[in-house]
Structures are given as C-alpha cells and as structure tokens.
N, C-alpha and C positions, 0 to 999 in steps of 0.2 A: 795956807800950808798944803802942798799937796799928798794927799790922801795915798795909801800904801797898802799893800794887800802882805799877807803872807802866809806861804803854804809850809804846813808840817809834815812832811813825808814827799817823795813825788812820785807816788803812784798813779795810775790811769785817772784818776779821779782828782787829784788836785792840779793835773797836767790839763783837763777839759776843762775846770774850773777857769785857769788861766789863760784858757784860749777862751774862752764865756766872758771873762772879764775883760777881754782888749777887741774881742768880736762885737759884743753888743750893750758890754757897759762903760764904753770909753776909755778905758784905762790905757795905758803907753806899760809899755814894757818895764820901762826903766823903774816903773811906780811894784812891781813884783820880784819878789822874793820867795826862792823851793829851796828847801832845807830838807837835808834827808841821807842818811843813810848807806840802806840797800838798794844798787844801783838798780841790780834786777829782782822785781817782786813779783807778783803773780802773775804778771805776761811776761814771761824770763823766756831768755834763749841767747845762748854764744856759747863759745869755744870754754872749755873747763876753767881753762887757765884765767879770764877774766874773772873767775870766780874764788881766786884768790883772796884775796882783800874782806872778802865776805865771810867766809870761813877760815880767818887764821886760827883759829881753836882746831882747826883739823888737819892732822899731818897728813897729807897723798903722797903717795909713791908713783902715782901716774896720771897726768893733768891733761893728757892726751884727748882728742875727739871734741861732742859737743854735749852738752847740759841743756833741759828743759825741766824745769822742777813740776809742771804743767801742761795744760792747754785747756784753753778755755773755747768754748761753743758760743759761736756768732749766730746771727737768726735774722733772716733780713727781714722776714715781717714785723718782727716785736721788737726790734733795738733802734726803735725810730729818733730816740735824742744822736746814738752814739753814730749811725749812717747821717743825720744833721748834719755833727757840728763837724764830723770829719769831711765833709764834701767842701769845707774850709781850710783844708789842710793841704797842700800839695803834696804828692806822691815823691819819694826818693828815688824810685827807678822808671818812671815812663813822666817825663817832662809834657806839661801841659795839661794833667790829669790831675784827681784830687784820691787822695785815701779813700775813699768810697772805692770813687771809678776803678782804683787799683782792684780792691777786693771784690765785686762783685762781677768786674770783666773777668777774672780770673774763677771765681763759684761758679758763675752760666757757662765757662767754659768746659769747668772740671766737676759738673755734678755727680753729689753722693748719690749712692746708689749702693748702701750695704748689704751685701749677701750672705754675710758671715758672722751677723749679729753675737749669735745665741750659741756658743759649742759645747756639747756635753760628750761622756766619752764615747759614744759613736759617730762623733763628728759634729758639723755646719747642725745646724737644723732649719735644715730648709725646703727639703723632698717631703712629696705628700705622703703622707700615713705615718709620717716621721715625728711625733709632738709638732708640726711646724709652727715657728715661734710667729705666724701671723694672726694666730687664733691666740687673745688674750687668757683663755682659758678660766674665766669669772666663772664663779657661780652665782646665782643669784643673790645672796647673800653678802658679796661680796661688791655686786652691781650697788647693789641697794646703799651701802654703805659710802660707796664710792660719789655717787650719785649726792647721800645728803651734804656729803662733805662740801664738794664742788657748788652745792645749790647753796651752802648758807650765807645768809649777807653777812657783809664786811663789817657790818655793826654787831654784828654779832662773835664777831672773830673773837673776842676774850673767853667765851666759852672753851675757847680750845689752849686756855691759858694751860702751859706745861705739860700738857699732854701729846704722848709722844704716838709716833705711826702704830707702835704694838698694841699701845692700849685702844687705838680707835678702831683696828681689826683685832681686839682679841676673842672675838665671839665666831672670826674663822679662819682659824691656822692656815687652811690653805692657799691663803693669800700670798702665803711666802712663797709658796712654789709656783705661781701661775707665771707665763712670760710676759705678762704684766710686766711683775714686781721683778723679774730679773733684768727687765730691759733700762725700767723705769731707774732704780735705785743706781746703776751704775752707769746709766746715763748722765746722772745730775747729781750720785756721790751723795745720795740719801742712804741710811741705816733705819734698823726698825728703832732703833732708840730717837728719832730725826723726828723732829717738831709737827705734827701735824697742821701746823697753822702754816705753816712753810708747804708742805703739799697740798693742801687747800689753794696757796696761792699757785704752786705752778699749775695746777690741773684747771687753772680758768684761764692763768694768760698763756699758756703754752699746749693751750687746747688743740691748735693747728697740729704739734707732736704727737697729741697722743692716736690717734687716724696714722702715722707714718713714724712712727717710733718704733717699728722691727727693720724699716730700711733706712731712717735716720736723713730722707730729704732733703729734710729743714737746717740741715748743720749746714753751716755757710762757713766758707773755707777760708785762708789770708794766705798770700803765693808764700809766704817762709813763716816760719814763726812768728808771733805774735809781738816778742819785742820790737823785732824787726819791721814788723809792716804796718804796725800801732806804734807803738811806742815812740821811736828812734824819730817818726816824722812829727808826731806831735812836740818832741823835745825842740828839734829843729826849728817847726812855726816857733815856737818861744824864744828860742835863740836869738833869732835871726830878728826879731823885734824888741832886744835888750834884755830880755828874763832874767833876773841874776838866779844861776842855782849851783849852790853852797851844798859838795856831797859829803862832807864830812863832819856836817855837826849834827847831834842830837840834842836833842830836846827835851829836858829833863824836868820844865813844870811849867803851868801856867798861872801869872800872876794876875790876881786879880784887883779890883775897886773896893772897897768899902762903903758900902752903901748901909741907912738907915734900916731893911728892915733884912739888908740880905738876899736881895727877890733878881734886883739887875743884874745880869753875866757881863761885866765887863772888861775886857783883857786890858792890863796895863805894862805887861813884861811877858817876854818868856826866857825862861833860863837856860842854857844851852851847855856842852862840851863837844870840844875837838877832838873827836876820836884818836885822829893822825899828828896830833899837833902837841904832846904832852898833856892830851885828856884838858888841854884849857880851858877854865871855863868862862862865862861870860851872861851877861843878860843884853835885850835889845830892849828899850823902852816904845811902847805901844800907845800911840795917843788913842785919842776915844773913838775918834771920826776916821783911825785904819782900822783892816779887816783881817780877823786870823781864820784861817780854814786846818782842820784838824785832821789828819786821819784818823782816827781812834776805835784801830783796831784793823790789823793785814793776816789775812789767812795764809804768809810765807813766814812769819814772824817766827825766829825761835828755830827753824829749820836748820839739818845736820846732813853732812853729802861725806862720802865715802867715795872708794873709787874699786877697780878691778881686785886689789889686794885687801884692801880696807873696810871694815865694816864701817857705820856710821856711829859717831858718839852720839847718844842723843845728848843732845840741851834742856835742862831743866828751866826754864828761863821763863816767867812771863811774860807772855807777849809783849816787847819793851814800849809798842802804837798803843796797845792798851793801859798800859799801865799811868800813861801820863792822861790816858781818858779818865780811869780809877783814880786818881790824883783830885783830878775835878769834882768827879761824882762824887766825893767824899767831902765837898765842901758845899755841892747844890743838889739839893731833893730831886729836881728833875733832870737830871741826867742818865739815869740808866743805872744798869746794873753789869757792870764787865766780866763779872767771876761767870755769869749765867753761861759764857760763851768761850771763856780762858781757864775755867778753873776743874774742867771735866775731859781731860784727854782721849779717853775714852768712845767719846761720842763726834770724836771730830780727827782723830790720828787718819792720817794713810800714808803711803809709802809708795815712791814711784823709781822706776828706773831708766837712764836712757843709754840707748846701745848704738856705738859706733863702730863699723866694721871698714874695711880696706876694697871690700868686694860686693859684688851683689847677691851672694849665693842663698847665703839664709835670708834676706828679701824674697828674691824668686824660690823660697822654700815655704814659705809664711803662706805667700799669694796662695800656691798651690792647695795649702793644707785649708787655708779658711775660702778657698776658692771666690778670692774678689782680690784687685786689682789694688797698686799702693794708692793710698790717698781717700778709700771709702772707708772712713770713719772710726768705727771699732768694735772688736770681736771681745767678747767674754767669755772664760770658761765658766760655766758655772757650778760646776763637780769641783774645781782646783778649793780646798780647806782655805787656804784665804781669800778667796776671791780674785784670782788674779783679771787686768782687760789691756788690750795691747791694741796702739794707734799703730800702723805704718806710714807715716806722711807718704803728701806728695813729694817726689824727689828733684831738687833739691830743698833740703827746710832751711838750710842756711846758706848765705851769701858766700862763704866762707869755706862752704864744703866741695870738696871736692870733685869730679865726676866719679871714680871709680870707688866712693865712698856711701853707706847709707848710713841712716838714722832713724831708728826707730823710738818710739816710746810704751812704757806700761805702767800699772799701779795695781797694789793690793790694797783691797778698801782694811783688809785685815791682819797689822802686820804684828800685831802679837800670838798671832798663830802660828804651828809649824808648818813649811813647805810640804808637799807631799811628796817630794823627791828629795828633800836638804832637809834634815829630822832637825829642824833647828827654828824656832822662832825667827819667818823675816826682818825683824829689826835688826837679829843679830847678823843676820848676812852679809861676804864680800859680795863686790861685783860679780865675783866668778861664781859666786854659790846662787847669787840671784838669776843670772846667765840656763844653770846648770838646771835650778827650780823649774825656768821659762820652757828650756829645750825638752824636759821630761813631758812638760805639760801640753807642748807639740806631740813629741812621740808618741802621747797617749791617744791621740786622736788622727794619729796617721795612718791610713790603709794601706798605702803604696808597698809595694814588695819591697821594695828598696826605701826602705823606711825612712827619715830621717835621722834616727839614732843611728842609723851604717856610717853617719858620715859626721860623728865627733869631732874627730881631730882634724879634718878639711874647716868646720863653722871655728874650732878654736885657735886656727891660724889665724881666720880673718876679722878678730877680733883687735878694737883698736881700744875701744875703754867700754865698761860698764859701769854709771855711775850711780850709786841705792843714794835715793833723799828721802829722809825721813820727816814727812810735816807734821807737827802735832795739831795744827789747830786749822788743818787743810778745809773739812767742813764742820766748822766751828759756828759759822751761818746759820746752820741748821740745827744747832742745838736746842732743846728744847725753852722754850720764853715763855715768858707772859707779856701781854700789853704792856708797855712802861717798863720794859728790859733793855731798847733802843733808844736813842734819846733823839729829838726832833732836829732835824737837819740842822734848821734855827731853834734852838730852846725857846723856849717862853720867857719870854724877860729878858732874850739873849741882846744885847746892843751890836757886836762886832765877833760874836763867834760864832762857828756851823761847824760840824761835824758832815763830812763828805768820807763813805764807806761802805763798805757789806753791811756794818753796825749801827746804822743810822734809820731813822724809822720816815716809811714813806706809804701813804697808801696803795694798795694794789699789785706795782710791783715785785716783782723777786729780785732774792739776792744772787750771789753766786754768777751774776754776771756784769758783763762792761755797762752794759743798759742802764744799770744798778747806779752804777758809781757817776755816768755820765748822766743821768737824772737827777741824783744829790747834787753836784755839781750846777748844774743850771737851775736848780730851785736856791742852792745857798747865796749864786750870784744875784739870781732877781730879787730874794727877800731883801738882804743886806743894803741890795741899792735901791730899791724901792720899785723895781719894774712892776709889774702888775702880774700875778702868776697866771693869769691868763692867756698870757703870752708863751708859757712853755709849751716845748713844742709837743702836739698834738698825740695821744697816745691811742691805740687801736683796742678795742674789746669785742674782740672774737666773740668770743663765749652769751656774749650778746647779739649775733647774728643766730638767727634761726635753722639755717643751712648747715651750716657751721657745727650747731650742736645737734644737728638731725643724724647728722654726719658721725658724730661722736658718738652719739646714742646705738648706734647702730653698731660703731667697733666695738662696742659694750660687748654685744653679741658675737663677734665675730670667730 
C-alpha cells in the first residue's frame, strides 16, 4: 500500500514539510494531501479583494488597493533550515535561480540601514546629545539581570515557568524606558506581560541583534511581500510535482486508535467540512503507516479587516488550528495546553493597518519626516498611547501594484487604547480614523515650516484604501508557558502524528519566525520516517562564540 502523508492547514510550515518529504524522504507528490482554509496566513499579501472569501462576515464598502495583515523578519544567519530547503525551490521571477538566490541577491543589494528607529516627540533620535537610541541606556541593575537571564542553561528553562518579562525586571522599572526595551519589544511584538522564557531564548540566538538592533542590519528583506516571494513559489514546487491541495475543507477532529492502556497517538480518521460546498461533511480514513502533520495553532486565526469606511468586527472565535489541537489534548496528557496561548487576548491582540495611495507624496513625506529611505525597516513612535510602528517597503511590494502607487504598512502593539489624535479605542477605528491617528502622529514630530498637516487634503486625495486588521492572537507565541504548554513536534508515543507551528515545543529555537516552522517541519519529516536527526540541518550558536558575546558585553554598556 502506498504510504500517504497529510497536511492540516497550508501554512509555511506544512508547505516545507512537503517539500521535506518529496526532497529527502522519497515521497511522489501524488502520495500528498494540504487541506486548509485561509488561503493567506501569516506571510499574506494581495490585492483586498482576494480577501474576500476570508472574511465574508465582513461587509467593505471598498476592496480597493493591497492587504498585508503582516510581515515577518528574515535573518540570513540564524534561519539556516528555511535558506536550506528554499535553495530547492526555484524562484517565480528570475529563471535559473532558487528562493534563496532570489532573497538574498535582492538584501545584498538593498541593505537595511535604519536611521529612524526610535521617534519621540522631537523627532528621529538619532543626533548626539539627543537620548541617541544607540546607547541602550541599562543600568547596572538592569545589565545584571539581563545577563542571568541570557546565561541560564536550557535545563534549567522551567524555572522560568509562567513568569512573565514584568515580573523578571520588576525590581527595576526603568527598564521600560531604556531604548533597549523600546527597540527590543517592537521589534519582535514582545509586551511586559510576554514569557520570559521566550526572551531568554531570543537574547542567545538573536544575539547577532542585539550589537545592531538600533539600525536593524540583520533584517533581511524578500523583493515583494512575503506571500509572494515564499509562499506562492513553495506552492508552485508542490504543484508542479502533483500536491493535491484541497482550499476548502476544514477540519473538525481527529480520530484516533484505541489502544490498551491509551499511551499510542494513532490517527485513524480525520473529520472534515466543506466550507463552500453546503458545509458537507465527511471523514478520510487514515491507515496506521500514513502521516498527519497538524498545524495546531496560527497566529492569523480568528482575524477581522475593515476598510477606509468600516471599522473591524472583531471575532470572538477560537482559534479554529487550535481548537482541533484542544480536541486532542483533551484525550492525551501529553499534548499541551492550548488555552495557555488562545484563551488570554490580552497578552497577544495587535492591530495593523495597510495604506494604499495613487501617488507618492505621503511616501516622499514619511521618508522626510523619519529621515531614511523606503525600504529601511521601521520606525516607532514611542510617545504615540498605543504604540503605534510603520514599515515603508521597498517599492514595489507587489507584483500587482502599480508604478504610481505605494504601500505602506503599520501596527499598534495596543489596540485597546485610545489614539492620541482619534479619542476612540483602535479597534474601534475606520480606515480613515486609523489614516487620521497615523498622519497626527507625523505631524507631531514634524519641524518643517511647511508642516505636514498644511497638506491634509492633497494626502486625502491620494488615498486608495486603508485597511485596520485586527489579530487577536498576533503574539500569542509569547504568552506566558510553562514547560509541557507545547506539545513535542512528535509526541511520545506518537505513531503518525506531529504537530508543525509557533505551538510546538523544540529546543533552542524561537518562535515568531519562518526558521520556526521550517525546523518543526524537517524534525517532524525525519522522526516519522525514521531519518536520523542528526542529519537536520546544522544550526549556529552565536551566543557560544566568545567574540560574539565580548561584543554583546560590551553594547551592555553602550
């Protein structure tokens, strides 16, 4: 009988998965099956109007321009699976090149270089005698702290069971305000309520960062959006070697074996409905010797888009990837715990907006005000009450856009707070009100005689859509855990299932990125088939070169 794999969801990680399994564990295309969904998850990006289908709970009035619910931060030293397995992938737009070659000919070309980090209301901070955001501004107290974190070994990591970023500085406040913690937190969509064990782990493998985290480096860039220059080509590789994927059914439980004492994970069924199809349902029967790979658990889950006119309805919903993980876990002890990361909105809401105009004006107004060039990375205010941070890509971010067209993107890490310019709760906001929050929190930091705010009604001609997404469970990642909150790529006793996500338990790595997902992904294909995990691919520890952290030691002080 020949052996059959099947992916539940087809996000970045069950998409690598499947190129893992026809790359290096023999598989034929035809033996795979992606089932899922939401077309676009957390590396999204197209025209609004594709985003129909996703949100029919949401009436727009205007479907105009482009959507990015996101963007996600590449890293060419530390995403050693996800540069791998993509140098397997051929590129969609430059023939004879691979997804690597694409992204990285394009970063050497267009290196970051951010000059506009850090703005508060007298502007950039970037002139000397100016707080300049190059001086992390620690106190010793704060070093020292910093320091045990980072030092403690991994065996020891439960110590830091549920205990959040506040509680491990709560002996000194000022941590909040150092440009550290303002660079740090909105770089990587940490809160002080955010897992300690989770910043423990970036501050060792993302140590290269923390030496060049006021101009941001290390951010490695993809020529359009991430759908597009990930995504779409890895669909492709599958495609084009018989993939079946199935976008419209969900997946509503998993059946399992009955075994003696209870202990083996065996998938024997999964139950499904057609969304598009009169909600049909159906079951797939699963022999023992095929393989189910789960997502369980997407940080776009649940997400609510508005548009220029429209606020966003939020979704009450839980997270629907999770819930059939919560399904599980309610029939085996070692599975995890899902509420730990879906059931606290609070500690994982944000709220992003993207802005399409007709013209370049408020681009070449942006550039001006944060004095850096489109395409270097991103600017935070950090006076704005919810935090707002604004990307200006490089131009163009989509295939599809036009030349006399830009696109920008932003996020409030805090969107239950009120604007400081729109007296109204973010969540509640139109586009135009989000638009109207943006441009105040320009004009507050503009010198120019000729202000920005002289020139209202010129930016709101050239306005093509403002779309507010509201994610609830955007850094859900990072909520606060204990060991044994993730369930094991492979469970223990698992026969044919893995769990490939943010939510899956791996040593060393962090979440919150493709590295993530593309590492789950080839540990779930090697266990299942028996490779030998010595064979994954090779991962780098900085934080273990001496140089490296002399180096570190030293911006301590800086």
């Amino acid at each position: 009988m020949t052996r059959k794999a099947y992916m539940i969801g087809t996000g970045i990680g069950n998409l690598a998965a499947g190129i893992y399994l026809i790359r290096d564990g023999g598989f034929k295309g035809n033996q795979i099956t992606m089932m899922g969904l939401e077309k676009h998850g957390a590396n999204d990006g197209a025209a609004v109007s594709e985003y129909q289908d996703e949100y029919s709970n949401q009436a727009l009035s205007n479907t105009k321009g482009f959507l990015a619910k996101g963007g996600r931060m590449l890293n060419e030293e530390t995403y050693e699976n996800l540069w791998d397995l993509l140098r397997s992938v051929p590129s969609l737009d430059h023939k004879g090149q691979t997804v690597t070659d694409d992204i990285l000919n394009f970063d050497h070309a267009h290196p970051t270089h951010d000059v506009g980090r850090l703005i508060d209301r007298n502007g950039p901070r970037i002139n000397p005698g100016r707080n300049n955001y190059r001086h992390m501004q620690f106190n010793n107290r704060e070093r020292a702290l910093l320091s045990k974190l980072m030092l403690m070994p991994e065996k020891d990591e439960e110590k830091l069971n549920n205990i959040s970023i506040a509680e491990w500085f709560k002996s000194s406040p000022h941590f909040w305000n150092t440009n550290f913690w303002h660079m740090w937190q909105t770089t990587f969509a940490f809160k002080r309520s955010s897992s300690a064990m989770e910043l423990r782990r970036y501050m060792n493998r993302m140590i290269l960062e923390f030496t060049r985290i006021n101009t941001l480096e290390g951010v490695t860039r993809t020529p359009y959006n991430q759908y597009e220059s990930i995504i779409l080509p890895m669909r492709k590789y599958l495609e084009d070697r018989g993939v079946t994927f199935i976008n419209n059914r969900k997946v509503t439980d998993l059946e399992f074996k009955e075994t003696p004492l209870q202990d083996d994970i065996i998938v024997t069924g999964l139950k499904y409905e057609e969304v598009d199809n009169d909600n049909k349902v159906g079951e797939i029967r699963i022999d023992e010797n095929d393989l189910v790979f789960d997502t369980n658990g997407s940080i776009t889950d649940s997400s609510s888009i508005g548009d220029f006119n429209t606020p966003i309805k939020e979704n009450m919903e839980y997270a629907p990837s999770a819930m059939l993980w919560k399904k599980a876990a309610n029939k085996f002890y070692s599975l995890g715990n899902p509420d730990k990361f879906f059931d606290d909105r609070s500690q994982s809401e944000w709220f992003s907006f993207t802005i399409t105009t007709n013209n370049h004006y408020l681009l070449n107004q942006v550039a001006r005000i944060t004095q850096q060039a489109p395409g270097n990375a991103l600017n935070t205010w950090i006076d704005s009450t919810p935090l707002m941070s604004l990307v200006v890509h490089h131009q163009p971010h989509f295939h599809a856009q036009k030349p006399n067209e830009t696109v920008c993107w932003g996020y409030f890490m805090y969107p239950r707070r009120n604007g400081d310019f729109v007296q109204k709760p973010v969540i509640e906001m139109t586009g135009e009100e989000v638009l109207e929050e943006f441009l105040g929190q320009l004009a507050s930091v503009d010198p120019a005689k000729d202000n920005i705010a002289n020139h209202h009604d010129e930016i709101m001609k050239s306005i093509v859509n403002v779309i507010p997404c509201y994610m609830p469970y955007a850094s859900a990642l990072f909520n606060q855990r204990a060991v044994g909150d993730r369930p094991a790529v492979v469970p223990k006793h698992s026969k044919n299932l893995a769990f490939i996500s943010q939510f899956c338990e791996m040593p060393f790595d962090m979440v919150f990125t493709e590295q993530y997902s593309f590492r789950a992904a080839q540990t779930a294909v090697y266990t299942l088939l028996g490779i030998p995990l010595t064979e994954l691919t090779p991962m780098h520890h900085y934080e273990k070169d001496p140089k490296i952290m002399a180096k570190a030691a030293k911006t301590m002080f800086r």
